[in-house]
C-alpha positions as CSV (number, residue, x, y, z in Angstrom):
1,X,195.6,57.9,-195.5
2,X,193.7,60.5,-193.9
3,X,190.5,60.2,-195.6
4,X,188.0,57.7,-194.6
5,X,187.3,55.0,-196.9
6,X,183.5,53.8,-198.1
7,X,182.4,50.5,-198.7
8,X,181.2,52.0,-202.6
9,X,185.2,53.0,-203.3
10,X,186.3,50.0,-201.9
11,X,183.8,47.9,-204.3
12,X,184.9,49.9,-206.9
13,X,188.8,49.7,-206.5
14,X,188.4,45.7,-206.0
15,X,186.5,45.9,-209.8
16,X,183.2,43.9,-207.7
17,X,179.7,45.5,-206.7
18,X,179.2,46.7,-203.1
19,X,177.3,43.3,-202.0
20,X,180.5,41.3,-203.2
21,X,182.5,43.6,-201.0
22,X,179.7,43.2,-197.9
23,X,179.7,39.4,-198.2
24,X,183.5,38.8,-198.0
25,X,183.6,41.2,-195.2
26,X,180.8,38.9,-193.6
27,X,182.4,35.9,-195.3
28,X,178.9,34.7,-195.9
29,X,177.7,33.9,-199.7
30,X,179.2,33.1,-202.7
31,X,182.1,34.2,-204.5
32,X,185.4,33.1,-205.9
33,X,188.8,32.7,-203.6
34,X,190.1,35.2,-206.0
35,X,187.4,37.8,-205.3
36,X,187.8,37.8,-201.5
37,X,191.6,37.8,-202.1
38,X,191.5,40.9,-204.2
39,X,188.6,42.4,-201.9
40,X,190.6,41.6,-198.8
41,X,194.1,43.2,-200.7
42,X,192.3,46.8,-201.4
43,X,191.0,47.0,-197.6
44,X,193.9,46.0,-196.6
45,X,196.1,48.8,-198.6
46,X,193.4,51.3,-197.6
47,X,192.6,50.0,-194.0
48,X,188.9,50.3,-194.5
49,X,187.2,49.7,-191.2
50,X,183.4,49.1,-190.8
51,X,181.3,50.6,-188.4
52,X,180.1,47.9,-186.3
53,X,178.0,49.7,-184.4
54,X,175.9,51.3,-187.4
55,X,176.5,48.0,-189.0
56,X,174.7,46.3,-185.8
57,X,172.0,48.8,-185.1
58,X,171.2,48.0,-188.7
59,X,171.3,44.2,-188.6
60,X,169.8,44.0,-185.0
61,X,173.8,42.3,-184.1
62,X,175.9,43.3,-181.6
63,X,178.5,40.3,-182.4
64,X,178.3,39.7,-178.7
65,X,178.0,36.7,-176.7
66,X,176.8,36.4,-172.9
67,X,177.9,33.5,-170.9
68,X,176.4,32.5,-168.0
69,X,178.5,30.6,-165.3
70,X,177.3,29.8,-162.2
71,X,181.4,29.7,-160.2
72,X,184.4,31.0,-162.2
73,X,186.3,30.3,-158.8
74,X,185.9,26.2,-159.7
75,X,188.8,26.3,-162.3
76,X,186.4,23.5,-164.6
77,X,184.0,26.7,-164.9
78,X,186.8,29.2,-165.8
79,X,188.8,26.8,-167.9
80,X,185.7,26.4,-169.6
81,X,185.0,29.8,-170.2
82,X,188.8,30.8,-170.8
83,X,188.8,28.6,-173.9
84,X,185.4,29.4,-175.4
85,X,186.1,33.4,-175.0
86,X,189.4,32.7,-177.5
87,X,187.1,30.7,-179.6
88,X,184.9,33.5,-180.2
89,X,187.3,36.2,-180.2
90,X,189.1,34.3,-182.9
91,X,185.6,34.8,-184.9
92,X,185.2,38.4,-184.5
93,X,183.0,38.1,-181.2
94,X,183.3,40.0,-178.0
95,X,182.0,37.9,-174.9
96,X,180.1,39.1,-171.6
97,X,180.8,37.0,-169.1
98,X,178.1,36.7,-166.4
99,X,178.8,34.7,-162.7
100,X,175.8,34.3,-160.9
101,X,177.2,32.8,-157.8
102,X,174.5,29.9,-158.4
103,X,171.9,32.7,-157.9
104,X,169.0,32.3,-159.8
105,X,167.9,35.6,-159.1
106,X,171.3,37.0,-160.1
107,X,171.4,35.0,-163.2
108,X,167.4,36.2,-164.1
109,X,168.9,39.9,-164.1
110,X,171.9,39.2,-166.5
111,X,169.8,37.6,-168.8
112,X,168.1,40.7,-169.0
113,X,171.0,42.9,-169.1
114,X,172.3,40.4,-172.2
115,X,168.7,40.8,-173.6
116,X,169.0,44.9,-173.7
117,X,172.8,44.9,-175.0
118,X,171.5,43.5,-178.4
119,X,173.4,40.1,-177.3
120,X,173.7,37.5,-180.6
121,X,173.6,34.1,-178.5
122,X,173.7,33.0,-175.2
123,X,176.6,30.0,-173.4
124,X,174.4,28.5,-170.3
125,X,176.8,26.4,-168.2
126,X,175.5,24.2,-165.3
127,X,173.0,25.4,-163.0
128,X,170.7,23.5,-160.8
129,X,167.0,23.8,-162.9
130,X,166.6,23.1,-166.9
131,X,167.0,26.3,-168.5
132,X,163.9,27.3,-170.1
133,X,164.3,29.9,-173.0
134,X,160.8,31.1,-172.6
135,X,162.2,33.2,-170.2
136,X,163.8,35.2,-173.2
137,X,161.9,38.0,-174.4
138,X,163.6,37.7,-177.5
139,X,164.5,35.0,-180.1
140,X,167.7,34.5,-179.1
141,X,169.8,31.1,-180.1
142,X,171.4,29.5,-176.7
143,X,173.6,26.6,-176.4
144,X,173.3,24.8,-172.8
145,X,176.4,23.1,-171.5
146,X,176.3,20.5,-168.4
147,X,172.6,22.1,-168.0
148,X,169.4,20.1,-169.8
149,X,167.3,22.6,-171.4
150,X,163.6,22.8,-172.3
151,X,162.9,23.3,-176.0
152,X,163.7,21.3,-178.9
153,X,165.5,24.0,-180.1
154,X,167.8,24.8,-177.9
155,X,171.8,23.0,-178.4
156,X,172.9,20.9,-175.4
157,X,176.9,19.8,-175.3
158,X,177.9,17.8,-172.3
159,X,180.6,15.5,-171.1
160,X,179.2,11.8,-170.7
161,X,178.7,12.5,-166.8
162,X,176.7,9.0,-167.0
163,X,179.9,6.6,-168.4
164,X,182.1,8.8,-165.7
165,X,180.5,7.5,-163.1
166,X,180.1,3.8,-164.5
167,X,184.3,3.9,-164.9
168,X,184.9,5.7,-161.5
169,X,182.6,3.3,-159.9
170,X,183.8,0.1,-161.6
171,X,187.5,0.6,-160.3
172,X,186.9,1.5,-156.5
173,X,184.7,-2.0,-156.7
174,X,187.8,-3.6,-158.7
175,X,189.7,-2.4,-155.9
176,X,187.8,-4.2,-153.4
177,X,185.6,-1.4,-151.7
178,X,182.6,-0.7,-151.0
179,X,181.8,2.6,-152.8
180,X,180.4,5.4,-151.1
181,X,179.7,8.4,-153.7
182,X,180.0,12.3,-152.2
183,X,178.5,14.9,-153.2
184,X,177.3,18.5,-152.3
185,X,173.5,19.1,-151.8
186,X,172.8,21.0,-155.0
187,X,171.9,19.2,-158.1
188,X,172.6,19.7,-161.2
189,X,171.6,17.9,-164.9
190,X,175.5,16.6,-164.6
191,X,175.4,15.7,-161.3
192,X,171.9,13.7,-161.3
193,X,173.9,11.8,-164.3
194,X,176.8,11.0,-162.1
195,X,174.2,9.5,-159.7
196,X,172.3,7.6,-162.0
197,X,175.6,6.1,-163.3
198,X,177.0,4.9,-159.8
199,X,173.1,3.3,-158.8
200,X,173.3,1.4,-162.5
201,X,177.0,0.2,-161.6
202,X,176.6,-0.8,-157.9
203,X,173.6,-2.8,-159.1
204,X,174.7,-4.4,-162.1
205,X,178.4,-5.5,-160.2
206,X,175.9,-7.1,-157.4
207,X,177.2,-4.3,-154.8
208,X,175.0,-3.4,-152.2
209,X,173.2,0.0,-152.5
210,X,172.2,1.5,-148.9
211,X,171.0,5.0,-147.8
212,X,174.4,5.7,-146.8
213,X,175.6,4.7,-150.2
214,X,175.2,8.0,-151.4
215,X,176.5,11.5,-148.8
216,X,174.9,14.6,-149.4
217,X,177.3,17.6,-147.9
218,X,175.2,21.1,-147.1
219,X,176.2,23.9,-149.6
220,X,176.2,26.3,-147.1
221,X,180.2,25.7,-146.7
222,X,182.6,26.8,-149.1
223,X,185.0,24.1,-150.2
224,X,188.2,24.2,-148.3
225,X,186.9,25.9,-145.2
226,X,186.9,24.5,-142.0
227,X,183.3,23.6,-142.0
228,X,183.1,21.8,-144.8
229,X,186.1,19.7,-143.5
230,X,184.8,18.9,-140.2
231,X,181.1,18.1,-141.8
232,X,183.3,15.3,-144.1
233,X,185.4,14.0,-140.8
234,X,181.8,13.3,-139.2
235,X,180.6,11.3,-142.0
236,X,183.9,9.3,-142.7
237,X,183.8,8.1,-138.6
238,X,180.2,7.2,-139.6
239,X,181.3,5.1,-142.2
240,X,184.6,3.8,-140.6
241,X,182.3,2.3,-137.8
242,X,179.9,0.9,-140.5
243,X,182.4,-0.5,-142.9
244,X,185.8,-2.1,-143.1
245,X,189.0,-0.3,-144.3
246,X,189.7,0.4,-147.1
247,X,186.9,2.5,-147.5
248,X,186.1,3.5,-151.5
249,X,185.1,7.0,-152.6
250,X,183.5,8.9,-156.1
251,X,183.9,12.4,-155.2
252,X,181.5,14.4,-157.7
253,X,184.7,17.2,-158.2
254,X,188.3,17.0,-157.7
255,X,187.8,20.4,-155.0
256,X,185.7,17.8,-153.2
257,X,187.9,15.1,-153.2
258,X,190.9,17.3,-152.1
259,X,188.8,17.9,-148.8
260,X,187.7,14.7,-148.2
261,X,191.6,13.4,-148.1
262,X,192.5,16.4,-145.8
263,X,189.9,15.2,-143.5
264,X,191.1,11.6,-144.1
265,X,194.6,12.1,-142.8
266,X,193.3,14.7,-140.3
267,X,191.6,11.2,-139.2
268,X,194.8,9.7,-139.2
269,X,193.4,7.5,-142.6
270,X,196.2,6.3,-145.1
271,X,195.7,7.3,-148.8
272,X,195.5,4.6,-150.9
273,X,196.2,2.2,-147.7
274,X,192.6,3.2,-145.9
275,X,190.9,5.1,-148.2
276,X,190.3,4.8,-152.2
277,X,189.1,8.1,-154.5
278,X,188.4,8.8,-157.2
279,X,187.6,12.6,-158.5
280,X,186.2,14.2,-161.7
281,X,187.0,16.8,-164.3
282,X,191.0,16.6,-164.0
283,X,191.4,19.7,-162.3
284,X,194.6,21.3,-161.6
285,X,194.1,20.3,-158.0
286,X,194.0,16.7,-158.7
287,X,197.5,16.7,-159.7
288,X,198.9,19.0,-156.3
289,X,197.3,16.8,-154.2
290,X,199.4,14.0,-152.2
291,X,199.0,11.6,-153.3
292,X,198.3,13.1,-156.8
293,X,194.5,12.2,-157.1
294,X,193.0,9.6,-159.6
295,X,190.6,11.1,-161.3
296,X,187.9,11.2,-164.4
297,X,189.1,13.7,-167.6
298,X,186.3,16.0,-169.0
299,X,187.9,16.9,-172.4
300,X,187.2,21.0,-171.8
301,X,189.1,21.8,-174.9
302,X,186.3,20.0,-177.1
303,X,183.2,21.1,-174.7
304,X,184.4,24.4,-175.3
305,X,184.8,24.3,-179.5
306,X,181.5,22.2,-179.8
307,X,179.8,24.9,-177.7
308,X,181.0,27.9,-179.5
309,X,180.9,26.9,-182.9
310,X,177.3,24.9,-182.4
311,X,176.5,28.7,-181.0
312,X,178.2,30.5,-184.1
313,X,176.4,28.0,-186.3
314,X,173.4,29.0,-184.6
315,X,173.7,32.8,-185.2
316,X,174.2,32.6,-188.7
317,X,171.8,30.0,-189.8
318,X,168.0,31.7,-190.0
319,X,166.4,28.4,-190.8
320,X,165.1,26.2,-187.9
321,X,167.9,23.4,-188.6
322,X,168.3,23.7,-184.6
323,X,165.3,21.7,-183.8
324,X,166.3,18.7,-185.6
325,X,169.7,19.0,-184.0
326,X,171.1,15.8,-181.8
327,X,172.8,16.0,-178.2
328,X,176.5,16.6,-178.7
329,X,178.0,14.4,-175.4
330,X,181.6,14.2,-175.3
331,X,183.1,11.0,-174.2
332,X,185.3,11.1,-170.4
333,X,188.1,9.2,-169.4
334,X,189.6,7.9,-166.1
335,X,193.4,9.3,-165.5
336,X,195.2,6.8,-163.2
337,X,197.3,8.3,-160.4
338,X,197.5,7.3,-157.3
339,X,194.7,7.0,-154.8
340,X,193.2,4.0,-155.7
């Protein structure tokens, strides 16, 4: 049809009043199945289309949401973000997705670009402080994942980084080693949990617990580069002359534990002869490795649809249910292949 439908001729065609009409479009309210069915039927048949953007200048909603991630080159990060962008484009929200490159300048400045675009709710994944909303200059709800927020009222969803590192830890000691957990400098919420869990293991299994229990690599290297390989050979002679084969390792990310066995066999070290790892997050990497890497699952597919639809929940809700809401941690689980 060439003329441009209202929302009044589509109310009246449908036989309802024009808020009937505007809360089946916003499927929000009451009415019968057979009211949005007969609603949905004439805007069908007449392809009425509404006009968003009056619609959101009106309602202060841009049914947008920003996501800030802090590496979409680590595929847990993109994966992550991948299957929470379907999520809400599957609810009529468009996403801006922000990478800060684990700048915290960088991710100051898209929070304010978000702010100015009218965005409805904010996705916060990982980052090395708590993320403090008072840095909004807006009410604006945000859901934090893998990064501990300050504020009651802000929704946190995280994998149980804590029971990771109990299992992980538990099998390289199972396995006879004694466990050496790498990680990179920086330190995240999830991180500090992975930590917490691999102390609490080694000393409840009677394992000793030394300062070079625990390796901190310099962030200054990207993963896979030379660099970072040759800073892991140095620490694995270190720990070769300190302790006898076969040395155990809890790599705090699969990328990580890919470049500590390239540096193994670059140090002639067997794989699971001389040397026991374990990963986490069940990248794709763990599974190209050789041997394929052994590994702790973080279920992504649930992160992502707790995340999005706590988020959604969120936007529509104007009561403060939010600050009486609990912690939504997602259980892990070891994947057994073949390095320990």
């Amino acid at each position: 049809m060439g003329k441009k439908m209202s929302i009044k001729e589509i109310a009246k065609l449908s036989g309802v009043s024009v808020s009937t009409v505007s809360r089946v479009i916003n499927d929000n309210g009451r009415f019968s199945e057979d009211t949005r069915q007969r609603v949905l039927k004439t805007i069908k048949k007449y392809n009425y289309q509404t006009n968003t953007l009056a619609k959101g200048l009106r309602m202060r909603r841009s049914n947008t949401i920003g996501i800030i991630v802090p590496d979409l080159s680590n595929t847990f990060f993109s994966s992550l973000v991948e299957k929470m962008e379907n999520q809400f484009f599957s609810k009529n929200y468009s996403t801006i997705i922000c990478d800060t490159g684990r700048n915290s300048d960088k991710e100051e400045a898209y929070i304010r670009m978000l702010e100015a675009k009218l965005t409805d709710g904010l996705i916060v994944i990982s980052g090395k402080k708590t993320f403090d909303t008072n840095i909004l200059s807006r009410p604006m709800p945000v859901v934090c994942i893998d990064r501990k927020p300050k504020g009651k009222k802000t929704l946190f969803v995280s994998s149980n980084h804590y029971q990771g590192a109990v299992i992980a830890t538990t099998e390289l000691l199972k396995a006879g080693t004694q466990p050496t957990l790498f990680k990179v400098s920086r330190n995240s919420s999830s991180i500090l949990d992975r930590i917490r869990g691999f102390k609490d293991t080694m000393k409840k299994m009677g394992a000793e617990l030394h300062n070079s229990s625990i390796i901190s690599l310099s962030s200054d290297y990207r993963a896979g580069s030379d660099d970072r390989r040759l800073e892991i050979r140095n620490k694995l002679r270190k720990l070769i002359n300190a302790d006898k084969l076969p040395l155990g390792i809890f790599a705090t990310s699969d990328t990580l534990a890919a470049d500590i066995m390239i540096a193994a066999r670059d140090l002639h070290l067997s794989i699971p002869g001389d040397l026991k790892i374990i990963g986490f997050d069940d990248a794709p990497i763990s599974r190209y490795c050789y041997p394929q890497l052994t590994t702790i699952r973080q279920d992504i597919s649930q992160i992502a649809s707790q995340a999005s639809q706590h988020l959604i929940n969120a936007i529509n809700n104007t009561d403060d249910d939010a600050e009486d809401s609990e912690d939504t941690i997602i259980d892990v689980q070891l994947v057994e292949r073949s390095t320990v």
